[in-house]
N, C-alpha and C positions, 0 to 999 in steps of 0.2 A: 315536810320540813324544808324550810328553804338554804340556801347557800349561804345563809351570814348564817346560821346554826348548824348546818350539816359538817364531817371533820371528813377531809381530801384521806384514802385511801387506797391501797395498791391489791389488784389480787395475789395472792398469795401462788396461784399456778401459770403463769403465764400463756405457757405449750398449751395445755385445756382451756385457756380464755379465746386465743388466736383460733386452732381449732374451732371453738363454740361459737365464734364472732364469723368466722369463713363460710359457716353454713347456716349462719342467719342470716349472712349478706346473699348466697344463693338461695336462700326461701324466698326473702324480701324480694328480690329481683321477679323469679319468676311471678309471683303474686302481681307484681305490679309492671311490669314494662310492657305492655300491651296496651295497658291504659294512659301509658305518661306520650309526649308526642316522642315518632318516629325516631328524630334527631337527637333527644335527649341524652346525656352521655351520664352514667347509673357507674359510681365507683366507688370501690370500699377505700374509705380514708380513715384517719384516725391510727392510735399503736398499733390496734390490733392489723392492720395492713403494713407495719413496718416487723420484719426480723427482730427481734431481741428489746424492742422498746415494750418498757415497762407502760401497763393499764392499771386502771379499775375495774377493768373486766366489762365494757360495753362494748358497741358497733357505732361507728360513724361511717355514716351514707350521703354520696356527696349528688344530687342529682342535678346537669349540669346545662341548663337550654339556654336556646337565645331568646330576646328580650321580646320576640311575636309568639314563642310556644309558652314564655312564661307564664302568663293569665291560665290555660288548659292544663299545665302541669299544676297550677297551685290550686283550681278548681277538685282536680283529684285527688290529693295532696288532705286536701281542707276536708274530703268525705269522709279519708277513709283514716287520717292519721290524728293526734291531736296536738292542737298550736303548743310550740315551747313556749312559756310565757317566763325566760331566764333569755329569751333573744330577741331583740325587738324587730318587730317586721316592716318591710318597709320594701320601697320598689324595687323589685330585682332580687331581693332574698324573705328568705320566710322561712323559720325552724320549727321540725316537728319533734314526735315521741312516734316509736311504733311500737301497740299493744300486741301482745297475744304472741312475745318472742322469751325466749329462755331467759335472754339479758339484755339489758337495755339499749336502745336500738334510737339513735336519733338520726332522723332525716334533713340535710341542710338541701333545699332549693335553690338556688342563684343562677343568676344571668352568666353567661361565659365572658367573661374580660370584666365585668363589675369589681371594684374594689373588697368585695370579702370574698370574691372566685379565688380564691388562695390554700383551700384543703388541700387539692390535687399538689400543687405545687409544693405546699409542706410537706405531704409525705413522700415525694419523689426528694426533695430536697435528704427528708433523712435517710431514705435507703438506699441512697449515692454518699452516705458520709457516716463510717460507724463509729468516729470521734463526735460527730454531732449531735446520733444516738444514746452514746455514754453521757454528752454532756445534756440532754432531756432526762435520761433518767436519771443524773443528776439531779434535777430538778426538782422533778416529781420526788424523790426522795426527801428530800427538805423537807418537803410540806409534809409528807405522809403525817397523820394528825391533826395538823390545824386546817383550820378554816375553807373550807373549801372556794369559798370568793377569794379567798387570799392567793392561792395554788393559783386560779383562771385567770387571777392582775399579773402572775408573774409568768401566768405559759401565754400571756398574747404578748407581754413584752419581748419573749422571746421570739416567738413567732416575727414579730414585729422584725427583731436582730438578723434571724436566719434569711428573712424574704426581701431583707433592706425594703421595709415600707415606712 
């Protein structure tokens, strides 16, 4: 089902989402950091890496090289994960799925200083700010039901707002 049909949803347990998401980001990691290059920088982003922000209950994985490891990280990347095809790929980023986890597990690749290098910095942005937090899940609260394309137009505007891009 894609995102013009699917309806934006929150998990109902948070504490067990975070938890659930904490040790699929240390499975993922160990599985994989051996094979991405040396310098790579592998960091759990997304709510489940902020305090008290509300999910849907996945993982987001930010893996984070410069623009000479990129080619060897995305050759890996491409074996062993599957293309998101809801992110367009292009030089310096490339978004995956990763199978075979409890809950869903996407992988963002990017260049360090490229213009969508911005997870890290979103979630550091919200767990330096627990009024910015309230006002995400705010957010996410709105939509809870509709459209899930709908929710993604209104969390990168925001995103947009928090990182003045």
């Amino acid at each position: 089902m894609s995102d013009d049909e699917t309806l934006f949803q929150l998990s109902p347990d948070l504490e067990e989402c975070c938890h659930q998401a904490q040790i699929a980001f240390e499975k993922w990691r160990r599985q994989h950091a051996r094979a991405l290059p040396d310098a790579a920088l592998i960091e759990h982003v997304g709510a489940t890496s902020v305090p008290g922000c509300e999910t849907k209950g996945d993982l987001d994985i930010a893996v984070r090289v410069s623009k000479q490891d990129f080619p060897a990280a995305l050759k890996h990347l491409d074996k062993t994960h599957q293309a998101n095809d809801r992110s367009a790929r292009r030089e310096g980023f490339a978004a995956f799925s990763a199978p075979g986890y409890a809950l869903d597990v996407g992988v963002q690749l990017v260049v360090v200083g490229d213009t969508l290098d911005q997870f890290s910095a979103f979630r550091d942005a919200l767990n330096a700010d627990k009024v910015l937090v309230a006002r995400y899940n705010a957010l996410k609260r709105a939509y809870r039901g509709r459209k899930t394309v709908s929710y993604r137009e209104a969390k990168a505007e925001f995103i947009k707002t928090v990182l003045e891009i």
